[in-house]
Structure formats: structure tokens, C-alpha cells
BAGU-903144 format. One line per field, with one value per residue (C-alpha): residue number from 1; x negated, z negated, y negated. Coordinates in steps of 0.25 Angstrom, whole numbers. Example, Ala and Ser with C-alpha at 12.3 -4.5 7.8 and 13.67 -1.06 7.14 Angstrom:
REM BAGU-903144
nr = [1; 2]
east = [-49; -55]
up = [-31; -29]
north = [18; 4]
END
This chain:
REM BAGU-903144
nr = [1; 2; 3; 4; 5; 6; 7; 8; 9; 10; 11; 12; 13; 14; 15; 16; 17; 18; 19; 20; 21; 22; 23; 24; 25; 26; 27; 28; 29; 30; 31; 32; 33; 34; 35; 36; 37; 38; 39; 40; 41; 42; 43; 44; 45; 46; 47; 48; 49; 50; 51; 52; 53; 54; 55; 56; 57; 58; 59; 60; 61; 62; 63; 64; 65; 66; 67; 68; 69; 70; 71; 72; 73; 74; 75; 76; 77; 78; 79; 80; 81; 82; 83; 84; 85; 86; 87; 88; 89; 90; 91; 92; 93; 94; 95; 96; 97; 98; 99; 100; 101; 102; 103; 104; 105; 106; 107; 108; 109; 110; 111; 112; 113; 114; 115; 116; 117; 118; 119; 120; 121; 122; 123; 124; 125; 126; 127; 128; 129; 130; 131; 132; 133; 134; 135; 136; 137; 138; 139; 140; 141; 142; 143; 144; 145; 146; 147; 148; 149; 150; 151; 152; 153; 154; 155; 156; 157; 158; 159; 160; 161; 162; 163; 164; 165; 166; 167; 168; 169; 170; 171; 172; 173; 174; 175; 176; 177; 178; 179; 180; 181; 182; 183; 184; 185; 186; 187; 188; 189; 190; 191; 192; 193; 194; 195; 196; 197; 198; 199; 200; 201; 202; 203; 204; 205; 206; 207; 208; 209; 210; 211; 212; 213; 214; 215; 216; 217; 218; 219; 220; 221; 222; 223; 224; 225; 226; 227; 228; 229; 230; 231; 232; 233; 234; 235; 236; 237; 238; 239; 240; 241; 242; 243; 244; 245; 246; 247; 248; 249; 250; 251; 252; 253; 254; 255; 256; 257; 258; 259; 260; 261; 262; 263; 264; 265; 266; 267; 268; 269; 270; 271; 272; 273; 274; 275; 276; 277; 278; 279; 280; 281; 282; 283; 284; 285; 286; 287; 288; 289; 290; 291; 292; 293; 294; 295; 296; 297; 298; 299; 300; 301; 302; 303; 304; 305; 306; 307; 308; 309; 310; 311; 312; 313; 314; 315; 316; 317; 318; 319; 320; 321; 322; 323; 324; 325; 326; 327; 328; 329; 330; 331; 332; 333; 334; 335; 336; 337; 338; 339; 340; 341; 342; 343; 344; 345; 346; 347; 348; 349; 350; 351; 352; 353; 354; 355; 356; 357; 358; 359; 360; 361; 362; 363; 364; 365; 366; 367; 368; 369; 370; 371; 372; 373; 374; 375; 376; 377; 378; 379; 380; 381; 382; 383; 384; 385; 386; 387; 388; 389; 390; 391; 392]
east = [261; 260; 261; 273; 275; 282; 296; 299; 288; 281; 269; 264; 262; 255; 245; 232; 230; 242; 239; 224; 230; 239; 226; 221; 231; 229; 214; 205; 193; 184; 183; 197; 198; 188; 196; 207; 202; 197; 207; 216; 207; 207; 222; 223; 215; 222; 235; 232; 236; 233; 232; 229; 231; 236; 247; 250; 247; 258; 268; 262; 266; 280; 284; 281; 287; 301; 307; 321; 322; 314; 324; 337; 333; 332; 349; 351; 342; 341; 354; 347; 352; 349; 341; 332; 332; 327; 317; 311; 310; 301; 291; 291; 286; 276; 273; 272; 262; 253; 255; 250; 237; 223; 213; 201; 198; 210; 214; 214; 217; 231; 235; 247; 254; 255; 267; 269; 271; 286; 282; 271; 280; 289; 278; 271; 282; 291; 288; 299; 300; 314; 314; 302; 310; 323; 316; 311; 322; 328; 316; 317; 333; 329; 314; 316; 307; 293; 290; 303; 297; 283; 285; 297; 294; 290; 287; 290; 281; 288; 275; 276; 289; 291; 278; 277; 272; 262; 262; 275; 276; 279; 286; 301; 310; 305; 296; 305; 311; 323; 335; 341; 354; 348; 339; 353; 358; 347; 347; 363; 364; 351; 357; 370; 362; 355; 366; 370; 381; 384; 374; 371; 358; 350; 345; 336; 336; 327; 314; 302; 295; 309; 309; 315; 306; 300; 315; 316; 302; 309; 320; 311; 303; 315; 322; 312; 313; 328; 327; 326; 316; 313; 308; 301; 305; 299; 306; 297; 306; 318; 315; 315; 326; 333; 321; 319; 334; 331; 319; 326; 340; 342; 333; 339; 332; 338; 330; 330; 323; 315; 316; 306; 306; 316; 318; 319; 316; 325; 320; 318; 330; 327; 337; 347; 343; 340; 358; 361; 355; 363; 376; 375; 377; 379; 371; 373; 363; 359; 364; 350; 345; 348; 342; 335; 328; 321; 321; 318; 329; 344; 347; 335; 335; 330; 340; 334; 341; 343; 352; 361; 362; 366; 357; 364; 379; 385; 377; 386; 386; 369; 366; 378; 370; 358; 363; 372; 359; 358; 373; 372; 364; 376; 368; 358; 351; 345; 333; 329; 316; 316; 318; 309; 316; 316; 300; 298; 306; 300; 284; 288; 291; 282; 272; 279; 277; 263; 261; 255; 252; 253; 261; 274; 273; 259; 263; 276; 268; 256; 270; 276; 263; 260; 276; 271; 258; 265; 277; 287; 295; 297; 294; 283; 277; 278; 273; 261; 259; 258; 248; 241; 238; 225; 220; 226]
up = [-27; -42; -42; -50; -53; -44; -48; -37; -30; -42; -34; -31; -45; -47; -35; -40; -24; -25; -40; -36; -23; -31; -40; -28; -24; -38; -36; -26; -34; -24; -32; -33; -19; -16; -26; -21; -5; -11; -17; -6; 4; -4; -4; 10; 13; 3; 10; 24; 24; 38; 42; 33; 21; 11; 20; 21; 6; 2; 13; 6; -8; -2; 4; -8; -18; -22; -32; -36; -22; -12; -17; -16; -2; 2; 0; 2; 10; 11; 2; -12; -22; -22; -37; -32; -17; -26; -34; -21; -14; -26; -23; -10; -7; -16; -7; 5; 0; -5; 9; 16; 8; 16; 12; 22; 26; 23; 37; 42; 53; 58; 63; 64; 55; 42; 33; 28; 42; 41; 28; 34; 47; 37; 30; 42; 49; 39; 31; 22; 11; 12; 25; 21; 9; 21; 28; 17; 12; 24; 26; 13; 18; 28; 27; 12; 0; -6; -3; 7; 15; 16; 18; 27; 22; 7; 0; -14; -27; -40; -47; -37; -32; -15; -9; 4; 17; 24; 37; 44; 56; 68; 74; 83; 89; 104; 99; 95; 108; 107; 96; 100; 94; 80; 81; 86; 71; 64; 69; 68; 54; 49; 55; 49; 35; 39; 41; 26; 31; 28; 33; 34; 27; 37; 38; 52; 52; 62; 69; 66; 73; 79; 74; 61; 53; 65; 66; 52; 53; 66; 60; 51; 60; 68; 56; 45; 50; 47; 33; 33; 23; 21; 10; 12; 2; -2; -10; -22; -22; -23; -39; -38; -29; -42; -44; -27; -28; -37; -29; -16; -17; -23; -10; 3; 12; 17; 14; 21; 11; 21; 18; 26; 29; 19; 14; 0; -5; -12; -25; -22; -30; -27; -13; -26; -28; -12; -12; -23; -17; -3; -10; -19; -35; -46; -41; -26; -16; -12; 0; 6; 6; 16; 17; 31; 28; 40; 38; 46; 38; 39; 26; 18; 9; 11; 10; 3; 5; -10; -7; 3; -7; -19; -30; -33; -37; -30; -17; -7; -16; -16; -3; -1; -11; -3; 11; 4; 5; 21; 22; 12; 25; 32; 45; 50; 62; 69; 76; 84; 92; 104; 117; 128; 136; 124; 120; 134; 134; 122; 125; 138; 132; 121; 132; 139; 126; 124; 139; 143; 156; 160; 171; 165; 169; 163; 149; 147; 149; 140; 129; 130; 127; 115; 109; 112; 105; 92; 85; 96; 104; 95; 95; 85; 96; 107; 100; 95; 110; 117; 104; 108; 123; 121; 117; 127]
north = [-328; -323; -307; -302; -288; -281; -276; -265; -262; -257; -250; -263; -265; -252; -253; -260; -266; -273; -278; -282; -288; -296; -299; -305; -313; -319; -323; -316; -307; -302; -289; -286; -290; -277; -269; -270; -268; -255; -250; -253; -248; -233; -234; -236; -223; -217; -222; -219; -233; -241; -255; -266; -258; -268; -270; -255; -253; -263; -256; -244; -249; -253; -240; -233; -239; -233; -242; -247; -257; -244; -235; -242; -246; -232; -235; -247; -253; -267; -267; -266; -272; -287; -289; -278; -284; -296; -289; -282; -295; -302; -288; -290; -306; -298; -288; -297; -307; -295; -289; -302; -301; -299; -289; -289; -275; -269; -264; -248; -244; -245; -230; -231; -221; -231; -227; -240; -245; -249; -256; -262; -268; -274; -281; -285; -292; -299; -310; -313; -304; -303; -297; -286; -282; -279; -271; -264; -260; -256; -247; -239; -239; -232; -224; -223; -229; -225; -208; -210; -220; -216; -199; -194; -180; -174; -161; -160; -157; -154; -161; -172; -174; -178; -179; -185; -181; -188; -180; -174; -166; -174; -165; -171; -166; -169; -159; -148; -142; -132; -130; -143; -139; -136; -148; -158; -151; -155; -169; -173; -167; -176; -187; -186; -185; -196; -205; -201; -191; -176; -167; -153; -145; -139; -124; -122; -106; -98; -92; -98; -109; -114; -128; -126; -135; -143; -148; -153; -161; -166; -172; -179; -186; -189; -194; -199; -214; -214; -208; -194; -187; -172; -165; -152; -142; -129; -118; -120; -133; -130; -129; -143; -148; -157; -165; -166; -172; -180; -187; -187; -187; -202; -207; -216; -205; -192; -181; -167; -155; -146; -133; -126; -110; -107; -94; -89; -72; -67; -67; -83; -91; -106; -105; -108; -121; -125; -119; -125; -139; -138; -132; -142; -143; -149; -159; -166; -163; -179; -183; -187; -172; -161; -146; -142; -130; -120; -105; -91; -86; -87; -86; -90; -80; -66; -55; -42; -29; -30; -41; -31; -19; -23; -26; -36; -31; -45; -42; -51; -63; -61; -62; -73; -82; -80; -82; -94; -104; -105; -107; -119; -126; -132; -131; -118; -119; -108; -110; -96; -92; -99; -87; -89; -100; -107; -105; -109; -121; -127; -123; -131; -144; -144; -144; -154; -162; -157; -163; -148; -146; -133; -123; -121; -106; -103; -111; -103; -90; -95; -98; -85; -78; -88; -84; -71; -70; -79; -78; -78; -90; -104; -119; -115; -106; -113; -127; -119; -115; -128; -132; -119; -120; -128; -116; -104]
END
């Protein structure tokens, strides 16, 4: 097959494996042969890549490339318009006879926890490239294409832009014991935004270690699979929320901004642009982004006496503007200390969980003196007990 230049899948044409692969395919050199297997052998560590690592570095290749096709397949799925369909089938009857190539020596070990593993299945068990380009596209319909496919979660750099994470806590719900009213909240307003209808930005208020945050890295794990994104956000970012729009609000994936213990000081003016976001402008907040932000305080702001006295000559319309950003969150949840039945409860199940064998009686008492030597009665406190009874 004489090796044109690829037209969508521009990485492909930037990635010298794939053009010393294609060299090869030409006419076999022994030392581009090894020149090749090195680099690819680098790459694969560098990659964390698993398996036959060509294979995983084409899937590789494939997930991250966000080009004209990638992109309207995050819409459209397999419904993309048919002169690119076209386009993308001539790249792909490329792709598949590179992937069938065989490099000796070339295979890792297989753990298990390969992100191209999707890809890879689609790769492995269709032949036609017809079919592998479907499938394709119906997977970047649904996980998203490039950083969308490979991350389910991001932190943001001005220099850099999204930055995805590698590693997400693997905390679910089964896990979470107690507040099953705020978490039923939580659960039906994502899934109404992930089914593309009006939802509700989310403010989980209340004690410490109650699950506020631990609920939020729930839903993604629950959710990620069917599209759901979050961004973590901190308030040294807010200065940048157009340009964040701007990356992420033209994508097929629903994103959540993660707000984490949010609380601004009074002298501290960026909660004007996280209101001006959720009240909306000028500009539309994009219909793929919600707001779920966790604090210890009610109205995120801190009230100062000053703000009570009169300093300012409009007083009343101060403190309005301030306690005005919490009330643009069109559900708050309240999540309190646990009392003692509560503690209890949840110590018990987590050993239950844990598979901990211990007299009821005795483990209750050995938690009630933990709380009492901490911080108090939560699901922090009583997780961090069960972890800690190896060594009472």
C-alpha cells in the first residue's frame, strides 16, 4: 500500500514511529528497523503504554488526535457529515494496515489499566474499516475526542490551558454512607444535565468532612463513562473563565466546574466573575457546563462588622451583593455533622465493607473515643478510624 499523507489524523504525520514505520513498509533497513523499536520502546515507558505497544501506540495516536472528524463526532456521532466520513475512511484503511504490522519485542506487560483500551478492542476485533471508523465515532459521541477521551478530570494552567488528570480518587457512592437525600439531589439534577436538559448549579454547604467533595468525585466515577467531565477550578482562575469557555464550552461532553472550599474575604472581588458566570451576561454560559461548588460557609463571603455599621453609606444593598452569589446556586445542600447514631451507623458499615471483624460493642466504643480525641463525629472521622485500627 503506497503511504499518502494523512488528511485528519495529522498526528500520524508528525510521529516519526509511524513515518519510520511507513519507511519500512517501503523496504525493510535493518537500522531503521532498530530505530524505530527504540524509539517506540521509550515511548511506551514514557506512555505507561501496556501490551504490544505499537498497537497501544496507534490507539494512542487515535484517542488524541482532536481534528475536524474527532470533534464533530463529539455531536454527531456516527452522523458526520459524509465528505469527512469519506476523508476519515481514506486515514483509517491506513491506520489499520500499520496496526497489523509485527515488530518482535515489542510486548509489555498487559496490567490492565491501558487507556486506549476501548480503541484498542475496536482495532482488535473488526476488520473492515468501515465498521472501525462506526465505532469510532460513536465512542468520541459518547467519551468525547483527544484530552476528553483520555482524562475524565482536568485542572486548569493559564500557560497551559486543560491539563489532564492521570489519577482520580476512586471513591463511589457505596462508599459514602449517610445523606441520601442530598446525594438522590445530586444524582437526578446530573442526570437531567446529562440527558441535555435544564439543570440546576449545585452548592453542597456544611461541616467538615461530611462528604461534600467526596460526593462530587462520586458522581464522576459514576458518570464519566456516559460523558460527564469535571474541571477543578481554584479562585486564582476565575480571572480566566472567558478563555476556560472558550476551550470547553463548544465540546460534545458535559462539563461540571468543581469548585472546592469555596469562600472568598472580604476584600477578595473575583466572586463577581464566578456570579456574573451563573447569572449570566452578555455572553450565555454554554449549556454543557454546570457549577457544584462545596463550602463550610453559608454565604461564601465573610461578613465583617463593617459590613453591618455602616461604612459604606448603602449598607443593605453591601451585604445583599455579597450574600447574592450563594443564592444564584439554584440548589444548596446541607450537609451537617453526623450525631452519634449517625457516626455509629456509618463506622459500622464501613467495617462491614472493610470486612473488619470485631465485637460490635468494643468497635463503637474504640469510635466514640477516636471522634472524641479528633475533630468531632463525620465520615471523614470515622473512615480515618476504620484505616487507623491496625494500629490502636
Amino acid at each position: 500500500m503506497f503511504m499518502e499523507q494523512f488528511i485528519l489524523f495529522d498526528s500520524f504525520n508528525n510521529s516519526s514511529i509511524i513515518q519510520n514505520l511507513i519507511e519500512l513498509k517501503k523496504e525493510y533497513k535493518q537500522e531503521v528497523y532498530n530505530k524505530t523499536l527504540s524509539e517506540l520502546l521509550r515511548e511506551g515507558y514514557r506512555l505507561s503504554l501496556e501490551g504490544n505497544i505499537l498497537k497501544s501506540y496507534i490507539c494512542y495516536l487515535i484517542s488524541n488526535d482532536e481534528n475536524p472528524l474527532t470533534l464533530m463526532a463529539e455531536h454527531k456521532g456516527k452522523n458526520v457529515e459524509s465528505a469527512i466520513y469519506n476523508i476519515a475512511l481514506k486515514d483509517i484503511e491506513k491506520i489499520v494496515y500499520l496496526f497489523n504490522t509485527h515488530m518482535e519485542f515489542c510486548n509489555m506487560e498487559d496490567k490492565g489499566n491501558s487507556k486506549e483500551e476501548k480503541i484498542l478492542s475496536i482495532m482488535n476485533n473488526n476488520e473492515k474499516p468501515e465498521d472501525i471508523l462506526d465505532q469510532l465515532l460513536e465512542l468520541f459521541y459518547k467519551n468525547g475526542a483527544g484530552l476528553m477521551n483520555r482524562y475524565k478530570a482536568f485542572k486548569w494552567s493559564r500557560e497551559v490551558g486543560l491539563i489532564g488528570i492521570d489519577k482520580c480518587d476512586p471513591i463511589t457512592f457505596d462508599e459514602l454512607i449517610g445523606y441520601e437525600r442530598q446525594r438522590s439531589i445530586l444524582v437526578k439534577n446530573t442526570e437531567e444535565f446529562l440527558k441535555g436538559n435544564d439543570a440546576n448549579n449545585v452548592l453542597l454547604f456544611g461541616d467538615s468532612g461530611t462528604g461534600k467533595s467526596s460526593s462530587i468525585k462520586a458522581l464522576l466515577n459514576k458518570y464519566s463513562s456516559s460523558g460527564l467531565r469535571v474541571l477543578e477550578l481554584n479562585k486564582s482562575d476565575f480571572m480566566d473563565l472567558n478563555n476556560i469557555l472558550s476551550v470547553i464550552g463548544n465540546r460534545g461532553v458535559k462539563f461540571i466546574l468543581f469548585l472546592d472550599d469555596l469562600s472568598f474575604e472580604e476584600f477578595e472581588s473575583e466572586y463577581k466573575n464566578m456570579k456574573a458566570l451563573i447569572e449570566g451576561g452578555v455572553e450565555v454560559k454554554p449549556k454543557n457546563i454546570l457549577i457544584y461548588a462545596t463550602s463550610n460557609r453559608r454565604h461564601l463571603i465573610r461578613e465583617t462588622w463593617n459590613d453591618r455599621q455602616g461604612e459604606d453609606i448603602h449598607v443593605s444593598d453591601t451585604r445583599q451583593e455579597k450574600y447574592s452569589l450563594s443564592e444564584r446556586f439554584g440548589i444548596t445542600l446541607t450537609y451537617t455533622s453526623a450525631s452519634q447514631v449517625e457516626y455509629l451507623n456509618i463506622v459500622m458499615e464501613l467495617a462491614k465493607i472493610k470486612g473488619i471483624d470485631i465485637q460490635e460493642d468494643i468497635l463503637k466504643e474504640k469510635a466514640l473515643q477516636w471522634a472524641a480525641l479528633n475533630t468531632g463525629r463525620s465520615g471523614r472521622i470515622a473512615k480515618q478510624f476504620i484505616m487507623s485500627l491496625n494500629t490502636l
